[in-house]
N, C-alpha and C positions, 0 to 999 in steps of 0.2 A: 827062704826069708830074705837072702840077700837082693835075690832076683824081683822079690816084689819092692825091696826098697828103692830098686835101681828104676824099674817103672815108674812109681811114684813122683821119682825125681823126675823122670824125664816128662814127665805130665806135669809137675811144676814147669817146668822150663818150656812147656808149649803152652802153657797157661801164660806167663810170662810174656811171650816172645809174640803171643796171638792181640793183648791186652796192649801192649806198648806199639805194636805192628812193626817189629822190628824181624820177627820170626825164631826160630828155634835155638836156631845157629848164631845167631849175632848176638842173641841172649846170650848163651853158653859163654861166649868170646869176649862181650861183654862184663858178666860176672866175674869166671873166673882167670880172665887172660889180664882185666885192669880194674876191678871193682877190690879182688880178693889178693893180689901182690899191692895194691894202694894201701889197702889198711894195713897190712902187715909191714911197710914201710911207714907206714903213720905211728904207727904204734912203738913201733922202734924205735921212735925218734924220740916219741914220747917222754918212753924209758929211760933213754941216753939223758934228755933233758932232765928229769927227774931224779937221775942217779946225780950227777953234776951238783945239783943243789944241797944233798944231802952229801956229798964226799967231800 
C-alpha cells in the first residue's frame, strides 16, 4: 500500500514537472524545498499575528 502511494506520488510529480517543463527534480525542489517551508512560515506568522490581537 505504501509502495503504490509512493508511485502515485512520483507520477504526480512527473506530471507536474512534464506540464510546467521544469522536470521531475525542480518540481520535487520546487514544491517541497520553497513552496511547502513558504506556507508553513506564512502560516505562522499568521497565528503569531492573530494570537496578538486576541491577547
Amino acid at each position: 500500500m505504501i509502495n503504490e502511494f509512493f508511485i502515485f506520488c512520483v507520477k504526480v510529480l512527473e506530471i507536474i514537472g512534464d506540464a510546467t517543463g521544469m522536470g521531475y527534480e525542480l518540481a520535487n525542489i520546487v514544491i517541497f524545498v520553497i513552496i511547502q517551508p513558504g506556507l508553513i512560515l506564512l502560516f505562522f506568522i499568521l497565528w503569531r499575528m492573530e494570537k496578538k490581537k486576541k491577547g
